[in-house]
N, C-alpha and C positions, 0 to 999 in steps of 0.2 A: 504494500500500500504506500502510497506517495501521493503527498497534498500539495499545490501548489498556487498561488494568484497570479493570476494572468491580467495583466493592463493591454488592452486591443482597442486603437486607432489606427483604420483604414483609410480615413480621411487626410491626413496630416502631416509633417515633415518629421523625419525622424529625431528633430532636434525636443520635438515638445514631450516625444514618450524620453529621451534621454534625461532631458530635464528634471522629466516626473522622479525618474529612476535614481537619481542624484540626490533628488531628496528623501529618498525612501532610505537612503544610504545615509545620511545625515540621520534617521531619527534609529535604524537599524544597520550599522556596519557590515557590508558586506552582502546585505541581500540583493541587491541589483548587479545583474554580471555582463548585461550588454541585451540587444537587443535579439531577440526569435534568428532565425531562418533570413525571413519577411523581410522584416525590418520593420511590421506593421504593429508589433505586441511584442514585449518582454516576461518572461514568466519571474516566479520565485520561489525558492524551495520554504514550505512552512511545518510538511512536517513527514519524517520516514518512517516511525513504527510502526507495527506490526498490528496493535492495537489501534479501532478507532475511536476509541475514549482519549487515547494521548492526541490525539489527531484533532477531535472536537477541542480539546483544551488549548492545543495549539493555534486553531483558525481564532479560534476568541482571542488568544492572546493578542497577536497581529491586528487583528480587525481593531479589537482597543487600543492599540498603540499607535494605530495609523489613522486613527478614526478621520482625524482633519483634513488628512493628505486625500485618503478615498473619498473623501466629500466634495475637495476641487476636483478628483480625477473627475467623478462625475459630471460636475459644473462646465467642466472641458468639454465632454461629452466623450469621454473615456471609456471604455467598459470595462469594467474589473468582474471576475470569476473567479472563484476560489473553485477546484476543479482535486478531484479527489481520484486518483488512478487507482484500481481493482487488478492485481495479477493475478493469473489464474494460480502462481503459487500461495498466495493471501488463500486459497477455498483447496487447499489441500489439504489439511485436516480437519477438515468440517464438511460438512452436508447442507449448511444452508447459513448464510449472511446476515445478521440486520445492522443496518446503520440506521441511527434514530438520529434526528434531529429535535435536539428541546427547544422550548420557545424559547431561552434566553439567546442561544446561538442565532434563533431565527432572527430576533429583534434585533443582534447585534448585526448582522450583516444588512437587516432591510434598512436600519437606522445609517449605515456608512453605504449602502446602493452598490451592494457586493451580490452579486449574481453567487448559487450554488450548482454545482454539477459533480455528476459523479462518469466514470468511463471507465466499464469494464472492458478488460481487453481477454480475448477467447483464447483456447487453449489450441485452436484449429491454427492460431497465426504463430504461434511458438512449434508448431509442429512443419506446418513451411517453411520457417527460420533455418530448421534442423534439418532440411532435407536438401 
């Protein structure tokens, strides 16, 4: 499992997501590392355990400490997502998943205009990997 916020303007010059980025650095050292692919969105790692209770505690964390920054991203017209990756080794000792979201987590991302997603990735495309 791997959580990450993703800032996406498709709109824009790559100077305004840098910017964003530089100040995400200034409030958190280190979590900005440059732009996507694109050059249209930067992601940031928020959280790797194993567990998604460390995972929820960690987006809260972030989301509270960025609260102001994700509020101009918005104003920008930025989109921010916190995006939660599912490997099929996360559901190898188990039979079945729940990721709950509580209301305080809800409130806290609807209150800073944090998009949530989750992306499981199948076991069919690690087997193509492989072959």
């Amino acid at each position: 499992m791997y959580t990450v916020i993703r800032f996406i303007d498709k709109r824009s010059s790559d100077d305004r997501l840098i910017n964003l980025g530089r100040e995400l650095n200034r409030r958190i050292p280190g979590m900005f590392v440059g732009l996507d692919k694109g050059g249209t969105s930067f992601s940031c790692s928020v959280a790797k355990e194993d567990q998604w209770k460390k995972h929820k505690i960690a987006i809260l964390r972030v989301v509270r400490r960025l609260r102001d920054i994700l509020r101009k991203a918005k104003r920008m017209r930025v989109g921010v997502v916190c995006d939660t990756a599912i490997e099929p080794e996360d559901l190898k000792t188990r039979d079945i998943m729940t990721l709950s979201v509580d209301a305080g987590l809800m409130n806290a991302l609807n209150a800073s205009g944090v998009d949530l997603e989750f992306t499981w990735y199948s076991l069919r495309r690690n087997k193509r990997a492989r072959q």
